[in-house]
C-alpha positions as CSV (number, residue, x, y, z in Angstrom):
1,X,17.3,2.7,-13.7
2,X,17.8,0.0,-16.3
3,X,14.2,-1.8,-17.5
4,X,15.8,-5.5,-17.6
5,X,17.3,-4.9,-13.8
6,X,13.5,-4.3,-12.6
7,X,12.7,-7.8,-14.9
8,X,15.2,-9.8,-13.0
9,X,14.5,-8.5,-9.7
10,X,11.2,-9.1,-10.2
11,X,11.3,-12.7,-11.5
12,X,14.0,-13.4,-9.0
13,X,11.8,-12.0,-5.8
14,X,9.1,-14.2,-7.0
15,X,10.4,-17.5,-7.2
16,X,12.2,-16.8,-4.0
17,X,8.3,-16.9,-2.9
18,X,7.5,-20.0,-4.8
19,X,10.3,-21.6,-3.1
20,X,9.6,-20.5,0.3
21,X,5.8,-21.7,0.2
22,X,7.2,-25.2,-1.4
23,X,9.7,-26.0,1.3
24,X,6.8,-25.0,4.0
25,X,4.3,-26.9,2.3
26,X,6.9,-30.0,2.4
27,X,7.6,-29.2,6.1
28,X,3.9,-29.9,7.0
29,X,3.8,-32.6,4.7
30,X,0.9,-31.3,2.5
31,X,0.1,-28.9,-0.5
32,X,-1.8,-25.6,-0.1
33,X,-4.4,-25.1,-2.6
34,X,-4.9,-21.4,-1.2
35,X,-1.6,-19.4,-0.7
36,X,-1.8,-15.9,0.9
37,X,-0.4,-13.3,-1.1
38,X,1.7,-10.8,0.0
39,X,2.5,-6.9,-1.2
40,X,6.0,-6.6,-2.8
41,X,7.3,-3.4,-2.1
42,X,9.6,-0.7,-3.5
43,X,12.1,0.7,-1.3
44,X,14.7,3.6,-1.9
45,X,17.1,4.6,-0.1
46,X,18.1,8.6,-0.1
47,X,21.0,10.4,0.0
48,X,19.7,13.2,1.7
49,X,16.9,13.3,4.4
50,X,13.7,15.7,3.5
51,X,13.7,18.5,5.2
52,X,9.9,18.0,6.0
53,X,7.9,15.0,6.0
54,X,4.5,14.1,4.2
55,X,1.5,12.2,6.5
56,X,-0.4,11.4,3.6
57,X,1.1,9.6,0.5
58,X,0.9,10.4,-3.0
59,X,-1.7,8.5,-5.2
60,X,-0.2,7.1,-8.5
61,X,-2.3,5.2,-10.7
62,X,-1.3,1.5,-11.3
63,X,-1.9,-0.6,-14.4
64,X,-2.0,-3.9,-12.1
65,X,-4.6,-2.6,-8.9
66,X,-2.9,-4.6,-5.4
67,X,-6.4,-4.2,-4.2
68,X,-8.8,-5.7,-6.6
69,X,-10.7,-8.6,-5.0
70,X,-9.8,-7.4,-1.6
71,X,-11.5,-6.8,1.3
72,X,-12.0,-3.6,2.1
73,X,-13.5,-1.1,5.1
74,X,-14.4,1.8,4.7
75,X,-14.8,4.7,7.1
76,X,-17.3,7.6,6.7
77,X,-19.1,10.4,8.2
78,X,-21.9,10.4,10.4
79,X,-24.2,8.9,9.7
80,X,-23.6,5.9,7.7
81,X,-26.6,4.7,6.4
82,X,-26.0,7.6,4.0
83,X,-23.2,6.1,2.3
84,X,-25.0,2.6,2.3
85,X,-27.5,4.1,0.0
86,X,-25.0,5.4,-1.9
87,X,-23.1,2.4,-2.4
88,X,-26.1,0.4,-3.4
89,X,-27.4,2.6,-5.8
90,X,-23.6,2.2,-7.1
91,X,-21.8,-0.8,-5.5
92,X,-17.8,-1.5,-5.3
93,X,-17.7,-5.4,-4.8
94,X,-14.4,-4.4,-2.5
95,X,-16.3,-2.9,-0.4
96,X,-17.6,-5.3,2.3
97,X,-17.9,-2.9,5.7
98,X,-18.7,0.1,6.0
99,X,-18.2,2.1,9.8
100,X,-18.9,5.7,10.9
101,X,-17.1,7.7,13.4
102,X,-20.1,7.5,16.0
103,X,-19.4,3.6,16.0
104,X,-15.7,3.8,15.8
105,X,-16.0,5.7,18.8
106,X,-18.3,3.6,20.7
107,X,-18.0,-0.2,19.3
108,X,-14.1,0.3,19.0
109,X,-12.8,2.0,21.7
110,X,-10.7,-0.7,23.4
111,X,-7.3,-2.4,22.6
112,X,-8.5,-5.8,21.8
113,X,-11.2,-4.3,19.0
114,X,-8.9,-2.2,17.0
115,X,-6.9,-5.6,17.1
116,X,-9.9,-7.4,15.7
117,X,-10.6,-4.5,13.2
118,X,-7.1,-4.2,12.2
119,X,-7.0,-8.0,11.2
120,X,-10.8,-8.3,9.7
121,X,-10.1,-6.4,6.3
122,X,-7.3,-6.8,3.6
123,X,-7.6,-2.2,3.4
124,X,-8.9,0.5,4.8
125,X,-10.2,3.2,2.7
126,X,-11.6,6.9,4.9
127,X,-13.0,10.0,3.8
128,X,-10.6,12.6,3.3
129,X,-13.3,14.8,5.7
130,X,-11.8,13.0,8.3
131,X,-8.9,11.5,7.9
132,X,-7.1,13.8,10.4
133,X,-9.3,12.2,13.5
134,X,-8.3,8.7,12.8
135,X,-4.8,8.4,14.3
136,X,-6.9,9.2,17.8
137,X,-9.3,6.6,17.2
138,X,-7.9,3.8,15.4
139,X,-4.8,3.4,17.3
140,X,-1.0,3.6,15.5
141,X,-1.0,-0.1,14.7
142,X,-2.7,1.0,11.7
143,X,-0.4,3.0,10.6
144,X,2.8,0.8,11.9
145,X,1.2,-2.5,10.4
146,X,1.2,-0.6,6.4
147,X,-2.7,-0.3,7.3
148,X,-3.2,3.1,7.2
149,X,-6.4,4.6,5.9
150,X,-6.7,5.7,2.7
151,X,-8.4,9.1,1.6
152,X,-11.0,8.7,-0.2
153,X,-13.1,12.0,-2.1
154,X,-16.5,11.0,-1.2
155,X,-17.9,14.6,-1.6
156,X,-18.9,14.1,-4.8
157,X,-21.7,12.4,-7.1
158,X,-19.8,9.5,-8.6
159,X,-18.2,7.7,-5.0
160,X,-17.8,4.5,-6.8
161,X,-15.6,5.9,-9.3
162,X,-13.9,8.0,-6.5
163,X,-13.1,4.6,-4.2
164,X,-12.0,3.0,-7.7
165,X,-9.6,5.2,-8.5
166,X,-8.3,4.6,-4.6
167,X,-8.2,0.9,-5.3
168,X,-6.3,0.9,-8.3
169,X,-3.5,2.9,-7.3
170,X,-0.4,2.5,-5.2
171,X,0.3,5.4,-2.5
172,X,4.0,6.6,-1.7
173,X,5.2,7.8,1.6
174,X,7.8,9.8,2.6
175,X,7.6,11.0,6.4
176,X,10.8,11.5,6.9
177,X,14.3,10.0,7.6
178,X,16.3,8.7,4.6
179,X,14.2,5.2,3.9
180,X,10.6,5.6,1.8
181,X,8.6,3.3,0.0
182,X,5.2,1.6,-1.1
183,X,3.3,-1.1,-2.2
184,X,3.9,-1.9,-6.0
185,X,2.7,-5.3,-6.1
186,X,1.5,-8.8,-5.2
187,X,3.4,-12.2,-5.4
188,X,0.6,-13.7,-7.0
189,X,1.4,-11.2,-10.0
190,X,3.2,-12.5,-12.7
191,X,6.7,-11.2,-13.4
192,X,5.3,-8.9,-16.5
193,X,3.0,-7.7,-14.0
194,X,4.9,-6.9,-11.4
195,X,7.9,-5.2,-13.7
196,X,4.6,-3.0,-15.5
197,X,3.8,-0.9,-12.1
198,X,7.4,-0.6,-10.8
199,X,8.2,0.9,-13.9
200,X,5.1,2.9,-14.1
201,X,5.2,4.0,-10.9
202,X,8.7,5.1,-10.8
203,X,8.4,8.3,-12.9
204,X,6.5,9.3,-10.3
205,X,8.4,9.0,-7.2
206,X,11.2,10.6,-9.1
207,X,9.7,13.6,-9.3
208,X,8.7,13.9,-5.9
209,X,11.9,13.5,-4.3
210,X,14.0,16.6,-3.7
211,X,17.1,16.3,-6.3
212,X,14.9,13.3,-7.9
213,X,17.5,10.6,-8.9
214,X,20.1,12.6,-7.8
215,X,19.1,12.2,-4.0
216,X,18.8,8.6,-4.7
217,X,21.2,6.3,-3.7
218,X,19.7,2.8,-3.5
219,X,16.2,1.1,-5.0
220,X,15.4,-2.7,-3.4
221,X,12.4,-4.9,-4.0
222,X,11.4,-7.0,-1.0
223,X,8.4,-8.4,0.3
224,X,7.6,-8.3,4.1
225,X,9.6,-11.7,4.8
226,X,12.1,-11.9,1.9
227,X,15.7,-10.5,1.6
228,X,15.8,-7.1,-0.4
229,X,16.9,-7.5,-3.9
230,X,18.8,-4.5,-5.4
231,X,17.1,-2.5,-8.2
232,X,19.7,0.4,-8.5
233,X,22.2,1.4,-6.7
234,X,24.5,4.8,-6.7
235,X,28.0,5.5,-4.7
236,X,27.7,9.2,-3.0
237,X,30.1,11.5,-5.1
238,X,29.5,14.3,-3.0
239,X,27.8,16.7,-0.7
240,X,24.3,17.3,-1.9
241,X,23.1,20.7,-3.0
């Protein structure tokens, strides 16, 4: 993958933004002092299906974090005023709700609150304990709407530094079928920013694909509304072994 391809795509996904918010903020005849960011996301394209899928993604590390100055809920164990003490003795400014299982259960049981949930926070962060009981009582949305939890090790002494790490990292998925991805961005990074994780984070998806770049045919950068701009792309020679 050639370093100045990710540089133009990059700069070139970005102004695409730029020009999409100017032409809407001309459409309703004013200027936006406040303009929502969106992720930028990495997509590849395989060759080769895996033969198994993976629920949770990988963590990889990120010198730009997407989720700094977020809003962020986090799910825990019974009970939570545990983890409030916790977090006061060592706060994460992210960190602005904090929910147990007994009042998932009872405050969001219906449609219409996991709606309200689902919409209330920028992330979700959840104890690795129980990560396996969420699908049941969060709904799929969350997992459909690039909302899924993320596991969090809150077993040990130093949380804060634990739900850091989770913020400043990107997570990559591969559940099966030939399409996988994740978050590498924001388009209010710069360009320099945004080329730094993709080419960080890169090394590391490599390694976790069966083949690696061999099983890769395609890599776009898109956000959730733009066209996908191409990254790399490889012509099939042959059957894969």
């Amino acid at each position: 993958m050639d370093d100045r391809q990710v540089a133009k795509a990059a700069t070139a996904l970005l102004k695409y933004v730029e020009r999409q918010q100017e032409k809407k903020n001309e459409s309703e005849k004013k200027k936006s002092l406040f303009v929502d960011s969106e992720f930028v996301y990495l997509s590849l394209t395989l060759m080769k299906m895996p033969d198994k899928g993976r629920v949770n993604g990988w963590r990889i590390a990120v010198p730009h974090s997407l989720y700094a100055g977020t809003d962020i809920c986090l799910i825990t164990k019974d009970p939570v005023e545990e983890w409030e003490e916790k977090l006061e003795a060592k706060p994460v400014d992210e960190i602005k709700k904090l929910i147990d299982l007994s009042t998932l259960r009872k405050n969001y049981a219906q449609y219409k609150d996991k709606r309200d949930l689902f919409v209330s926070y920028d992330v979700f962060f959840a104890d690795e304990r129980i990560l396996k009981l969420l699908p049941h009582l969060i709904g799929k949305r969350f997992f459909e709407g690039n909302k899924q939890p993320i596991p969090v090790r809150l077993s040990g002494k130093n949380i804060d530094k634990s739900i850091a790490a989770a913020r400043d990292a990107t997570y990559f998925f591969m559940r099966g079928g030939n399409i996988c991805g994740m978050k590498v961005g924001k388009t209010d990074f710069s360009p320099e920013e945004l080329t730094s994780n993709i080419l960080e984070i890169m090394p590391n998806v490599i390694k976790r694909i069966p083949g690696g770049w061999k099983n890769v045919q395609a890599v776009h950068l898109r956000t959730g509304k733009s066209p996908a701009l191409p990254i790399y792309k490889c012509l099939p020679v042959g059957p894969m072994i």
